[in-house]
N, C-alpha and C positions, 0 to 999 in steps of 0.2 A: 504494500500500500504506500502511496506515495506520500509525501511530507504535508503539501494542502489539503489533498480528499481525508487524511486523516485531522487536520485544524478544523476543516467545518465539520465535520461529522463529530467535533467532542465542543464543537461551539455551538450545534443543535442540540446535540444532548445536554450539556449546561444549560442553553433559554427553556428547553423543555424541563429540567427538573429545578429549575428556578421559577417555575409559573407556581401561583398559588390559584388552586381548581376556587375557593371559597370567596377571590377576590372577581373572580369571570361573573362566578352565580351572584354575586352583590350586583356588580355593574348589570348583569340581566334583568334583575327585578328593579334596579331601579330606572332602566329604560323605559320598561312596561309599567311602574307603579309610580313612581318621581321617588324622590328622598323620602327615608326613614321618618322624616318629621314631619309627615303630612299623613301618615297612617296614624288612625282612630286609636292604638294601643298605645303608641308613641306620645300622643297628648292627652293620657289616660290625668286623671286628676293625684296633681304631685305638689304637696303644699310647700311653699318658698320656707328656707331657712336659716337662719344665724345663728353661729355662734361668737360669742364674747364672752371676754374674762373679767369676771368683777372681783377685783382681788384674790385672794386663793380659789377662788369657787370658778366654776364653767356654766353660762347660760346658755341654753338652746331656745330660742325663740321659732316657732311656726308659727305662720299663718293660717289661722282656721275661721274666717269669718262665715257665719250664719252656721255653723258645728256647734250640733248639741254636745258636749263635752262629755257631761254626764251622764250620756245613753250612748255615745258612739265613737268615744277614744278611749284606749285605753293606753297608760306607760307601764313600759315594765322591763325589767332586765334580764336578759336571755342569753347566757356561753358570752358574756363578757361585754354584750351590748347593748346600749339604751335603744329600746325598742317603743316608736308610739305608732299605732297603730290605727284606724278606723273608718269611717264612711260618710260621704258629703251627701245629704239630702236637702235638694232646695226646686219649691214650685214658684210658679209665678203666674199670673193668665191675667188677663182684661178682655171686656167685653164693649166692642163698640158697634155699633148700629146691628145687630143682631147677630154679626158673626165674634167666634171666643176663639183665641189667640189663647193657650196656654204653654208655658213653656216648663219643662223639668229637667233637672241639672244633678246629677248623682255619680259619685265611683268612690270607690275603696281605694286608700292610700297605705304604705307600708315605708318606715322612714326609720333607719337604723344609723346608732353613730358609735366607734368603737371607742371604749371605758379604759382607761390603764385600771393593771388588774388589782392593784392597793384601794379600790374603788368598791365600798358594800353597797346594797341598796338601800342601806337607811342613810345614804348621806343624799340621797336623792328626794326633792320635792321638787311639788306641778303648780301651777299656777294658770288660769284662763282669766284674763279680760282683756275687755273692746277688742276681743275677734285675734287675741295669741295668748297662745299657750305660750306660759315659759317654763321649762325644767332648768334645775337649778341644779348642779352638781357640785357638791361642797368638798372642797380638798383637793380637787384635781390639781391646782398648779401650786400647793404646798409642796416648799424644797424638800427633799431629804437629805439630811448631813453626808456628803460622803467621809467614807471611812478610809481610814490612810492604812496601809497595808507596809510592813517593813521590809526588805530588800535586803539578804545577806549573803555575801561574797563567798564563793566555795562551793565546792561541790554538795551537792543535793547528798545527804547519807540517807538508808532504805531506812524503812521504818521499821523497828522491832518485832518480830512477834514473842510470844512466850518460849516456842521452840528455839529462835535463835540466839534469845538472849544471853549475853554472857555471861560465863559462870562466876562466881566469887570466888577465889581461894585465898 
């Protein structure tokens, strides 16, 4: 085999195992569907959020306006992370010259934020008004002293067991 039929032939096999098959099928579906941001799941109901540090403590603020709080959020903490959870229900209608416009507006949200693990859930409180939740996480950006560890020259010696111990005489 000659010197060039063998260069293109491992320059096709490289663009070919350099193709990603998952990036073709995105670009597929979205010739035929437009962008990920204009399908119905994509702008499923996902409440805006903040976090800020008010001295030692961590707030999470969401937005929940017109959320019954009390029948349809719940917080909690779950494998290390504050979890608030629940479901927007809201109607609306009017009625002008004998035809009724109503409109309803509803989805289930799911919003997780990860805890360092020095973090119980009794340091955790909720709070709702004028349309936000705020969790309050008490102690997250409390320092911890670090600990000075000493450093000493020389070989490392094994550690004893009973068996090796030396003997007295």
């Amino acid at each position: 085999m000659n010197r060039t039929k063998r260069r293109t032939t491992m320059s096709n096999l490289n663009a070919w195992t350099r193709r990603n098959p998952f990036a073709d099928f995105d670009a597929l579906v979205k010739s035929a569907f437009g962008p990920a941001e204009n399908w119905p799941e994509a702008t499923a109901f996902s409440p805006a959020a903040e976090i800020a540090r008010d001295g030692d403590d961590a707030l999470v603020r969401l937005d929940l306006p017109g959320v019954d709080v009390e029948k349809d959020v719940t917080v909690e903490v779950q494998n290390g992370q504050l979890v608030v959870r629940g479901e927007r229900k809201s109607e609306s209608g009017e009625e002008d010259g004998g035809r009724a416009v109503r409109e309803v507006r509803y989805g289930t949200f799911r919003r997780t934020f990860k805890l360092p693990a020095r973090v119980a859930s009794e340091a955790i409180s909720a709070n709702y008004d004028a349309g936000v939740l705020t969790v309050r996480v008490s102690g997250v950006h409390k320092t911890v002293e670090p600990q000075r560890i000493s450093v000493t020259r020389g070989a490392v010696a094994p550690a004893a067991t009973e068996q090796e111990a030396p003997a007295t005489e």
